[in-house]
C-alpha positions in Angstrom: 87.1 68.0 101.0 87.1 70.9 103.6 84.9 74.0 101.9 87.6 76.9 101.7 87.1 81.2 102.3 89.1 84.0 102.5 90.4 86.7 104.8 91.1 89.6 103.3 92.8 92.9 105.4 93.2 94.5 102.3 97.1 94.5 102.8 98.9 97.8 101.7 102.9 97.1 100.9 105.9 99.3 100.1 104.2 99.5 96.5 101.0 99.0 96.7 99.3 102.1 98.5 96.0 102.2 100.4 93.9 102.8 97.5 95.0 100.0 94.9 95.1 97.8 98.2 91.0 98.7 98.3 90.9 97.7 94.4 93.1 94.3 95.1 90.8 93.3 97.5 87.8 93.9 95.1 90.1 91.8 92.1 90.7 89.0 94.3 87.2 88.5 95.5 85.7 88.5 91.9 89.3 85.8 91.6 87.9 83.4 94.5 84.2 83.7 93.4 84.9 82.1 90.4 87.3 79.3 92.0 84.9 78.0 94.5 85.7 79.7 97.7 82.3 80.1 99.7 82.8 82.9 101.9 84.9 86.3 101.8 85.3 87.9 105.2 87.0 91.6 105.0 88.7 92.8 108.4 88.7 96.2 110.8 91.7 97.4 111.9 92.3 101.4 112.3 95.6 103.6 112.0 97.4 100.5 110.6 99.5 101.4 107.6 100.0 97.6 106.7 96.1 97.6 106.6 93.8 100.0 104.2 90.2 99.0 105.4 88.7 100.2 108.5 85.3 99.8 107.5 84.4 96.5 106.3 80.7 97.1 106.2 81.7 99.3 103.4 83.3 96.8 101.7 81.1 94.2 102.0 79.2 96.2 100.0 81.4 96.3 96.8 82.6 93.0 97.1 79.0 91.7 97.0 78.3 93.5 94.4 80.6 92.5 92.2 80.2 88.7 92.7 77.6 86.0 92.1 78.1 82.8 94.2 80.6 84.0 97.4 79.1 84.8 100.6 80.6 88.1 101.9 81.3 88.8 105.4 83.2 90.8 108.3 86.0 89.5 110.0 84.6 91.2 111.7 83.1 94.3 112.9 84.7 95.2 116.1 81.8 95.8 118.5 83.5 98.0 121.0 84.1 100.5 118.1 80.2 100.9 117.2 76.5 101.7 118.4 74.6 98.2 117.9 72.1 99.8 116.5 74.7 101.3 114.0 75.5 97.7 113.3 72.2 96.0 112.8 70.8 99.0 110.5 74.0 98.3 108.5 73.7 94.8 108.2 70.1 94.5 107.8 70.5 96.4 104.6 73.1 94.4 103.5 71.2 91.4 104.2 68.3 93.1 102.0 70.3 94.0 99.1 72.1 90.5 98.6 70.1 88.4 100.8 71.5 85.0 101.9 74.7 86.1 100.9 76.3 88.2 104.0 78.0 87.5 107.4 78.1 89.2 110.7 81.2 88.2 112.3 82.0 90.4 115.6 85.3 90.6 117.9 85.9 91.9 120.8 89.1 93.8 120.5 89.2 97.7 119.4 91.2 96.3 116.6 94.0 99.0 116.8 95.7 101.0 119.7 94.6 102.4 122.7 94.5 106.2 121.7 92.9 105.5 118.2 90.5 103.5 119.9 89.3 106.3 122.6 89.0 108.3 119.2 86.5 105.9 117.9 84.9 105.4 121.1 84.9 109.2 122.2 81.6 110.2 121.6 79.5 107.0 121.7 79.4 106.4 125.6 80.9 106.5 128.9 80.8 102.7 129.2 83.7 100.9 130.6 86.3 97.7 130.7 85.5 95.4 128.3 81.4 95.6 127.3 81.5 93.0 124.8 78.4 91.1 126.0 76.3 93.6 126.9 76.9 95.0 123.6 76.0 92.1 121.6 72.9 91.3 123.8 71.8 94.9 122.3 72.8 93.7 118.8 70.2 91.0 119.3 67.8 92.6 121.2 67.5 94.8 117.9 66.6 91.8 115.9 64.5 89.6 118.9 62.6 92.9 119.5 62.5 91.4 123.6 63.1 94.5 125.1 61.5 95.0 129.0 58.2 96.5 129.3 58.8 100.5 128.9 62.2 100.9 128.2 63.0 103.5 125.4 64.2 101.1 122.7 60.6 99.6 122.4 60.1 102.6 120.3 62.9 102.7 118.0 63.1 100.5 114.8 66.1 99.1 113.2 65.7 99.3 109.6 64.9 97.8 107.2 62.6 95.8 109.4 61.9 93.3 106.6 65.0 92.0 107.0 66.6 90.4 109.5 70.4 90.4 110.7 72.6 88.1 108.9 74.1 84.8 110.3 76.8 86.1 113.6 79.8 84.7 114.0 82.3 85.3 117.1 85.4 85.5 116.2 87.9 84.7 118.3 91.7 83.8 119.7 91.1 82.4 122.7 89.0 79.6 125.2 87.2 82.4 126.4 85.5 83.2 122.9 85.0 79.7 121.9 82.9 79.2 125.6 80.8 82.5 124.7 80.0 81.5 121.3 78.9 77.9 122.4 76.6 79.2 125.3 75.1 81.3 122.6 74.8 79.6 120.3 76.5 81.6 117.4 79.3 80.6 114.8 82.4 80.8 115.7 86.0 81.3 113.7 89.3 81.1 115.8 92.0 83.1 114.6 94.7 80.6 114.1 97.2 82.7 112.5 97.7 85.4 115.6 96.5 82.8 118.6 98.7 81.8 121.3 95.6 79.8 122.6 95.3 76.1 121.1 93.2 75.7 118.1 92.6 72.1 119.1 91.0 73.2 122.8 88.6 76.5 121.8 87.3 74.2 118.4 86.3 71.5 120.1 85.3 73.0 123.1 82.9 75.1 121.4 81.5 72.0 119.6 81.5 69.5 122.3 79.3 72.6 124.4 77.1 74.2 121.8 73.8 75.2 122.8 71.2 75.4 119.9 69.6 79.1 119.6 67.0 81.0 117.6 70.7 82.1 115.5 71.9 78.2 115.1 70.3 74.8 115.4 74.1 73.0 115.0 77.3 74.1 115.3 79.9 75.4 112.8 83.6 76.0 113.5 85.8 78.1 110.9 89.6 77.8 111.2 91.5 80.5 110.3 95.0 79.8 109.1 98.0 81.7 107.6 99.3 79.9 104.3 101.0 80.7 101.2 100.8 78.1 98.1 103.4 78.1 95.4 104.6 75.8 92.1 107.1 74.9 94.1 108.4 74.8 98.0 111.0 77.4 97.1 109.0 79.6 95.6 106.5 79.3 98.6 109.0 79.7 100.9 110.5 82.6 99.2 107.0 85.1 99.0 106.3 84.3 102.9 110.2 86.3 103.7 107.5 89.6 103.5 105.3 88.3 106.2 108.0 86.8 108.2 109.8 90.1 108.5 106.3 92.2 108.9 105.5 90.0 111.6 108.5 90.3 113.3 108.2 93.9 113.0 104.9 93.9 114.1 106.0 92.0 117.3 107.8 95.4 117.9 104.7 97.0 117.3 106.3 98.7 114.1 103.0 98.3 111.9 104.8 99.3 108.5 103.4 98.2 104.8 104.2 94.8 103.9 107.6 95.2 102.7 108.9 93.4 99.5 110.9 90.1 99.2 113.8 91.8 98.0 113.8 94.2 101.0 113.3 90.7 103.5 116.4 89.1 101.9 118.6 92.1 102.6 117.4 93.1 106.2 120.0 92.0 108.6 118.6 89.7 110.9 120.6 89.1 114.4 120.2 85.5 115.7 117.5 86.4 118.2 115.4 88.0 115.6 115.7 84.5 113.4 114.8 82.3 116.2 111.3 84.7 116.1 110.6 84.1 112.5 111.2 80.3 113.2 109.0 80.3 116.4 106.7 82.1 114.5 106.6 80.1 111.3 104.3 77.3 113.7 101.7 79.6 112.5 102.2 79.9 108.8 101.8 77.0 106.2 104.1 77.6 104.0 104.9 75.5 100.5 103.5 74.2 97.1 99.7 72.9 97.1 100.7 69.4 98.2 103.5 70.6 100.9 100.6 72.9 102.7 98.1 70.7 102.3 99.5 67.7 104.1 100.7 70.8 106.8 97.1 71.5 107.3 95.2 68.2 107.3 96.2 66.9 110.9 95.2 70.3 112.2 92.3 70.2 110.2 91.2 66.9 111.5 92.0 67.6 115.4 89.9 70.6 115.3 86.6 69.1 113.5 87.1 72.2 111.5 84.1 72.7 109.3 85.7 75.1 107.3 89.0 76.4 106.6 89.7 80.2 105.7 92.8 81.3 104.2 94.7 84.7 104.4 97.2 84.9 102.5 99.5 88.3 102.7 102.5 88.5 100.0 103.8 91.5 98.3 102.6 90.5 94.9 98.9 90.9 93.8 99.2 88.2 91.0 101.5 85.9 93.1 98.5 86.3 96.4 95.8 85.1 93.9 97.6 82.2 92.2 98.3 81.0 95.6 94.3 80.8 96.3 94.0 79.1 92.9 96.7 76.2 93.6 94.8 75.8 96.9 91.3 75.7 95.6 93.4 73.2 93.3 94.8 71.6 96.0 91.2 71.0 98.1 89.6 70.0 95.1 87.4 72.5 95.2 84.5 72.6 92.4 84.9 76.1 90.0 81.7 78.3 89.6 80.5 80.6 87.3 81.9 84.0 88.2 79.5 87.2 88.0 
């Protein structure tokens, strides 16, 4: 079966505030080790109340710690928001305090608003439009050391130069990032659960065009999906009412905490608002083990996914995690020892 990760934004709800959202996300990595999951990818997003990490570096860091088997990753680091060289000292010691076991993924987006992300951007540069490429040619350049003859960055080390960066991604939601990462040769993870782009076209567009590199010999595709697992259907159906509301509310750009399944049921939804959710619900997989599962295999199969990763955002703590274990169930994927 397909190997299985996580996406984790470290969701904060009605009840759960920023800090015990930092300390779920900690809880359910150490959960997902020990189930089999091979990779654990934390996001950025800034001046999002519905999100309490804006520095997954950061949390790499903990998660990694606290875990024996898991590979631990961003998803991702938001290169317009940071100096490469920021970026490849950070992950380089990463790298050199759990080597083998952290991933670089990068996007392109700010990952918040417009005026939070001037803030961030402020006093960096005065570069313009969207820099993406030349800021991960940087990135590399800090690891290829193939600066030209006499420029100033021949002189400056990113350390610790014993180790090198960890395995990039590019993530992305579009054709666009699925052609970049193929040309160079990167990983690359399409975002599924937010795309409007077909997850069909970028997958196997990047596969069918994938150019070996000094980062990848052969290709490998993640597919990131939305899905909730439950005992039953019902059940299922009922914990994804709190993301179909925060979605909808997020379509209005009201980024609140995820709000409870109680508060979903009682929120008075006009007809227009319901015909969102159910246009919207082409995203989610939504069910018990077998119900999602059968959801997700065609998609599965038409993208030549190598590798599916889950995020999973319901109110409860204990309800999120038995969801990842009825899926890990579900995938038949093989139990490790935990640290």
């Amino acid at each position: 079966m397909i190997p299985l990760s996580v996406l984790d934004l470290s969701v904060v709800t009605t009840a759960t505030k920023p800090a015990a959202a930092l300390r779920n996300s900690i809880d359910l990595a150490r959960h997902v080790d020990g189930l089999g999951f091979v990779r654990y990818w934390l996001a950025e997003h800034h001046n999002l109340a519905s999100v309490a990490s804006p520095a997954p570096d950061l949390m790499i860091g903990q998660i990694a710690a606290v875990t024996r088997n898991i590979r631990v990753g961003s998803g991702g680091v938001m290169l317009p928001n940071h100096a490469p060289l920021v970026v490849a000292e950070r992950f380089k010691m990463l790298e050199a305090l759990f080597p083998g076991r952290i991933d670089l993924g990068l996007g392109r987006a700010p990952g918040t608003d417009g005026a939070t992300a001037h803030a961030l951007r402020s006093r960096l540069d005065r570069r313009e439009g969207d820099d993406f490429l030349e800021r991960l040619h940087e990135l590399t350049l800090w690891e290829t050391r193939d600066f030209p003859p006499g420029h100033p960055y021949n002189n400056v080390v990113a350390m610790p130069d014993d180790s090198p960066l960890p395995p990039i991604w590019l993530l992305g939601s579009s054709g666009y990032s699925s052609e970049l990462a193929a040309q160079v040769g990167m990983g690359f993870a399409f975002a599924h659960h937010f795309a409007t782009h077909d997850a069909v076209d970028a997958m196997t567009n990047y596969k069918a065009h994938f150019k070996p590199s000094g980062w990848r010999q052969t290709p490998s595709a993640i597919l990131a999906v939305a899905a909730v697992a439950a005992e039953t259907d019902d059940e299922a159906e009922k914990l994804a009412l709190s993301m179909d509301l925060n979605r909808l509310r997020r379509d209005r750009g009201q980024y609140l905490p995820l709000p409870s399944v109680e508060e979903a049921l009682a929120y008075p939804y006009t007809a227009a608002e319901r015909a969102s959710i159910a246009r919207n619900r082409s995203r989610f997989f939504v069910g018990s083990p077998a119900t999602v599962v059968a959801k997700l295999q065609p998609l599965i199969a038409a993208t030549e996914a190598d590798e599916l990763m889950i995020i999973t955002a319901v109110y409860d703590h204990e309800a999120r995690k038995k969801s990842y274990s009825l899926l890990a169930d579900a995938f038949g994927v093989t139990k490790k020892e935990a640290a």
